[in-house]
Residue, then its C-alpha position, 0 to 999 in steps of 0.5 A: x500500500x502506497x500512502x500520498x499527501x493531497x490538499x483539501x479545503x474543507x468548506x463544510x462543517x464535517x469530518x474530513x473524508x476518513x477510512x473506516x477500518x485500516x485495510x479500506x480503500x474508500x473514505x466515506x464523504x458527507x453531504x453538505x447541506x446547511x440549508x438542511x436536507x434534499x428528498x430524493x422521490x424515486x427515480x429522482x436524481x440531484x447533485x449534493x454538494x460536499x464543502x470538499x476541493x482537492x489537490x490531487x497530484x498529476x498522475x491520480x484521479x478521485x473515484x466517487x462511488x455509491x455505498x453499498x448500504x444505501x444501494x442494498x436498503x434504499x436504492x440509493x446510487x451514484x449515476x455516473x458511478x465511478x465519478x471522476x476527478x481529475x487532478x487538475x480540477x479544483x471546484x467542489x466535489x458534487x456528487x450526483x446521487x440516484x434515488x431507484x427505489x420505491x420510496x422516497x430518501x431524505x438526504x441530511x447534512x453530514x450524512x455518508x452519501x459516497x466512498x472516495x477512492x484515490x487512484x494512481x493511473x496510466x495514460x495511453x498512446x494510441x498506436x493506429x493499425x489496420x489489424x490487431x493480435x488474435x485472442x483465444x476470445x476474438x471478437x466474442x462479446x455479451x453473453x459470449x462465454x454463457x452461463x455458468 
């Protein structure tokens, strides 16, 4: 495991994003919501605000990904899941969160709404070409390999 040091503004009123236990790799992040809270109806989507603005080194990115408890009790997702920061950008962290359950889900400030993980990444140079390599799979795509 690697450990990095990346600068954040806090604009809210809450904990930084933090590890659960020693072996996580996603740090719970809260809602910011100094109005109050935001009701989710189902099918319904928003974008809630954290207070959270990062400095992540070139090299890495933030993915924002659901909780896997409020996908299990409530239906409650992440539409663009995994949501991406890029190390230059500096704004707020909104994450834009799905209610698909049957029911509505009141979001309230300081609530645990996302996992942030902190991820170092390749970039690819593309090399043009009429042909590629073959593979044992080829061009087998959905359902190629059938149930098991």
């Amino acid at each position: 495991m690697k450990n990095i040091s990346v600068r954040i503004v806090n604009k809210s009123h809450h904990p930084l994003p933090a590890y659960s236990t020693q072996d996580s790799a996603g740090m719970d992040v809260r809602a910011y919501l100094p109005e109050g809270s935001i009701t989710l109806h189902p099918m319904q989507r928003c974008l809630i605000p954290t207070g959270l603005h990062i400095e992540l080194p070139s090299g890495y990115e933030c993915q924002i990904r659901p909780r896997s408890g409020l996908a299990l009790k409530h239906g409650i997702t992440i539409v663009n899941s995994p949501g991406t920061i890029d190390a230059d950008y500096r704004g707020e962290i909104g994450v834009i969160l799905m209610n698909t359950g049957a029911e509505d889900f009141v979001v309230n400030d300081g609530e645990r709404i996302c996992q942030m993980v902190v991820k170092e990444y390749t970039r690819v140079e593309w090399i043009a070409s009429e042909t590629l390599e073959t593979s044992e799979r080829g061009e087998g795509g959905f359902g190629h390999t059938g149930v098991k």
